[in-house]
Backbone as a chain_set.jsonl record, in Angstrom:
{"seq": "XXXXXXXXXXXXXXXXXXXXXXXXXXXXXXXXXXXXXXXXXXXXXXXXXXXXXXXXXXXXXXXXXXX", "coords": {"N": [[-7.466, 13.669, -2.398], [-6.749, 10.485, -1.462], [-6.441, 8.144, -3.418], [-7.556, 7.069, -6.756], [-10.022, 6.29, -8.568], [-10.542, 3.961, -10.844], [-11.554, 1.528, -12.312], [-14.41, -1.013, -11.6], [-12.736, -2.738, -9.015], [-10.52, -1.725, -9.043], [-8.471, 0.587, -8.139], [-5.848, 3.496, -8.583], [-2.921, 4.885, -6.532], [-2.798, 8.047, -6.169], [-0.249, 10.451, -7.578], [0.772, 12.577, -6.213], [0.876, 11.321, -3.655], [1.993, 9.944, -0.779], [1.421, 7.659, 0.706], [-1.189, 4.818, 1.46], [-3.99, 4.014, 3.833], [-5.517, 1.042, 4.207], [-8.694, -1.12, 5.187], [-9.187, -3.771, 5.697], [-11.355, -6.231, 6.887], [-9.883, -7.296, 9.811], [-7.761, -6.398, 9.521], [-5.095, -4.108, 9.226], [-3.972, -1.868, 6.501], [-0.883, -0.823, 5.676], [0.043, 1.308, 2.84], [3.008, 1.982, 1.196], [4.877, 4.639, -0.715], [8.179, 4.259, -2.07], [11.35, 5.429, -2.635], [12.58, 3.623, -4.558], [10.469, 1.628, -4.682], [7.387, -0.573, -3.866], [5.953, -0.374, -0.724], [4.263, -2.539, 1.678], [3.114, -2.424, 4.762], [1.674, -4.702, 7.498], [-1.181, -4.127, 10.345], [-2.842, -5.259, 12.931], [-6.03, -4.082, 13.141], [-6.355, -1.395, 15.009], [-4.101, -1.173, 16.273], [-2.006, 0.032, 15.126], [0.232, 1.846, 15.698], [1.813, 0.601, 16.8], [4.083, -2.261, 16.328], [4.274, -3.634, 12.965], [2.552, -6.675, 11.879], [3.486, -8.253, 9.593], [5.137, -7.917, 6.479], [6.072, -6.609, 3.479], [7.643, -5.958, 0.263], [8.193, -4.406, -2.982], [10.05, -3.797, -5.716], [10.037, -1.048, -8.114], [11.617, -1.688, -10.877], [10.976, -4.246, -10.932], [8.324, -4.452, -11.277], [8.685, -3.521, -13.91], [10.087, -5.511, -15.295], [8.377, -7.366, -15.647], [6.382, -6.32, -17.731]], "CA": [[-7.766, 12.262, -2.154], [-5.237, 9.647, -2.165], [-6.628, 7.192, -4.638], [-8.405, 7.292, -8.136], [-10.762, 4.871, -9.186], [-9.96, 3.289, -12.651], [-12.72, 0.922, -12.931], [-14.791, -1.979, -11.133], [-12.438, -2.885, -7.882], [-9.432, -0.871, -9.28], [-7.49, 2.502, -7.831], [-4.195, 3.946, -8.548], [-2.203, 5.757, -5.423], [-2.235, 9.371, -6.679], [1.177, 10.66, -7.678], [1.235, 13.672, -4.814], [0.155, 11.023, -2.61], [2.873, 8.926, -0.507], [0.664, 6.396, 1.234], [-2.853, 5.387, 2.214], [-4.521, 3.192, 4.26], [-6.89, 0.14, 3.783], [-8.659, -1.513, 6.277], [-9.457, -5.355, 5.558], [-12.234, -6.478, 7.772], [-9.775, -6.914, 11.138], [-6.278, -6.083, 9.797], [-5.177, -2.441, 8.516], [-2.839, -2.34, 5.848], [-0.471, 0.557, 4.683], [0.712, 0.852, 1.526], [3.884, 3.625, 1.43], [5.481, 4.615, -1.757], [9.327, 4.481, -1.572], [11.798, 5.921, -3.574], [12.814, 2.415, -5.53], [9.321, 0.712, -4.902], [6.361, -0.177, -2.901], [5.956, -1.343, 0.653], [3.128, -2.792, 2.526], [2.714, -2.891, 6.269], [0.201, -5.188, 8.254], [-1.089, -4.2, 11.415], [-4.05, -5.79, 13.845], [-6.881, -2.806, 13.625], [-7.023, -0.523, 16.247], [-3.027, -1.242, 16.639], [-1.052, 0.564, 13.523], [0.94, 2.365, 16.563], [2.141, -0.912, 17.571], [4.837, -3.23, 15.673], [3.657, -4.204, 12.209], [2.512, -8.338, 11.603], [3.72, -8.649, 8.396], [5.356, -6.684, 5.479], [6.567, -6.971, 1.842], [7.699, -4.703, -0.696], [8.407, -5.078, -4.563], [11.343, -2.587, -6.737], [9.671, -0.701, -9.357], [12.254, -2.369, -11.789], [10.633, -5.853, -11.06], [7.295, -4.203, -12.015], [8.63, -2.996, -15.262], [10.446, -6.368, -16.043], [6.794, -8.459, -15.65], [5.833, -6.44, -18.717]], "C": [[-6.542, 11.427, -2.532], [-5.146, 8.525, -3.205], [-7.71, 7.545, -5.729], [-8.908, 6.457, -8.205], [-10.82, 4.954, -10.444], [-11.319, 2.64, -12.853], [-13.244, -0.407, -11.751], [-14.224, -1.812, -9.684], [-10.884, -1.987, -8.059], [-9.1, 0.801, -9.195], [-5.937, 2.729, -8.145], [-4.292, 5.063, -7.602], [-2.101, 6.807, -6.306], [-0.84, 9.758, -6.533], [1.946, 11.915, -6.059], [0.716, 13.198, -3.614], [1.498, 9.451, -2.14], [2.465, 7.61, 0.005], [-0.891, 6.686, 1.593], [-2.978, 3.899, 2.93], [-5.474, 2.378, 4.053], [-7.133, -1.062, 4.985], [-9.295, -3.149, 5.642], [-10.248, -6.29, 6.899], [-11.094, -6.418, 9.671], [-8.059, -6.678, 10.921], [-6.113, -4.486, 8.594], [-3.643, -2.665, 7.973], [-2.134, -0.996, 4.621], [0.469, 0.359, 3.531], [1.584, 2.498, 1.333], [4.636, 3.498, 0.041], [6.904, 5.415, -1.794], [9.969, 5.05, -2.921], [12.503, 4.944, -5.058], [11.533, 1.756, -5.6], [8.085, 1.129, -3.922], [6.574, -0.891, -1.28], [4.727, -1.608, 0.898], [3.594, -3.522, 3.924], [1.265, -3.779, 6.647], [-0.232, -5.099, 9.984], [-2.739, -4.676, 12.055], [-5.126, -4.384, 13.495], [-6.882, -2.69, 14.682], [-5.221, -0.636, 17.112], [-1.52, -0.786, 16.229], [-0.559, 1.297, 14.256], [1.64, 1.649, 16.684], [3.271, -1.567, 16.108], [3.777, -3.754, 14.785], [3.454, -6.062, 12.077], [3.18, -8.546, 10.685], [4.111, -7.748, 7.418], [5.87, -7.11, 4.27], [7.4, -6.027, 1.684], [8.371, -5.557, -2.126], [8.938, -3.627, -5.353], [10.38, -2.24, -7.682], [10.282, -1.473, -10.619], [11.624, -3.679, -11.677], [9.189, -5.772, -11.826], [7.81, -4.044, -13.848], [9.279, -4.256, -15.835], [9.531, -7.412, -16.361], [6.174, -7.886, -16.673], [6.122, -7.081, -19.928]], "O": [[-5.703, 11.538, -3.426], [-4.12, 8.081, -3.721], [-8.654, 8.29, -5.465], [-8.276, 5.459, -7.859], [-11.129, 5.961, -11.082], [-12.162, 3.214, -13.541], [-12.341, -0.768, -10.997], [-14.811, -1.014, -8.954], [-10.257, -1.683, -7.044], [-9.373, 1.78, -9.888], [-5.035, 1.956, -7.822], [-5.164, 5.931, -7.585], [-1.355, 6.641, -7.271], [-0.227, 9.468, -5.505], [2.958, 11.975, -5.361], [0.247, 13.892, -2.712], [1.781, 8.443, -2.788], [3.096, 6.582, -0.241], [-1.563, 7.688, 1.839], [-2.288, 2.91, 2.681], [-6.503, 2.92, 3.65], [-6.261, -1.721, 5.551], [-10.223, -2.915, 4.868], [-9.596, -6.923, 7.73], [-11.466, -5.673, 10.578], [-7.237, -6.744, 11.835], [-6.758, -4.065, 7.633], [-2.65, -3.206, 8.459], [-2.484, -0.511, 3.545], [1.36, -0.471, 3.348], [1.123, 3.64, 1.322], [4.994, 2.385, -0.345], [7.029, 6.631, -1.649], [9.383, 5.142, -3.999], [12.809, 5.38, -6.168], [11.358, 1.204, -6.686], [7.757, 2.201, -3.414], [7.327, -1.811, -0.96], [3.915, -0.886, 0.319], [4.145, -4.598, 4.156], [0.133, -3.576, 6.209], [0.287, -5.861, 10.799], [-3.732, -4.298, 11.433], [-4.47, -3.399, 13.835], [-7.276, -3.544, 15.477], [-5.066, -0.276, 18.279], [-0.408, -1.046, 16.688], [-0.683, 2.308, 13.566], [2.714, 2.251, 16.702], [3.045, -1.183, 14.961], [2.711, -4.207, 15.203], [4.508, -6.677, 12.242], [3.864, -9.507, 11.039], [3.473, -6.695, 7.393], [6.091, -8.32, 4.228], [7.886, -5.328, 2.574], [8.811, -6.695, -2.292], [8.259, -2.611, -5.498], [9.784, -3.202, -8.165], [9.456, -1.907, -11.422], [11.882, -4.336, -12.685], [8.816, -6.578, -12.678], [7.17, -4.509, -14.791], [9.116, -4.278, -17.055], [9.786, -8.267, -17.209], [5.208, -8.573, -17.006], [5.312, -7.045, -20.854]]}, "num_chains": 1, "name": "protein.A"}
């Protein structure tokens, strides 16, 4: 499985697990784990073939300087 459940609404991405998918009522949204950080893709459902809408990502180092 690619996620753990921690508690309430909370999962952590398993470590032998590079990405997963989550679908958000009409947009599907992948979350890939890079070798400096994270990414997230956004694509239309039923279109995650297709050119993503929208994307991020955030350095592990930025995580560890917010503690």
């Amino acid at each position: 499985m690619a996620l753990t459940f921690n508690e309430d609404l909370d999962y952590t991405l398993d470590s032998d697990s590079e990405s997963v998918w989550i679908t958000v009522d009409t947009v599907s949204v992948y979350i890939k784990r890079q070798d400096e950080g994270v990414s997230v893709y956004l694509y239309p459902t039923g279109h995650e073939d297709e050119d993503c809408v929208g994307e991020t990502y955030a350095l592990y180092d930025e995580g560890e300087e917010a503690k």
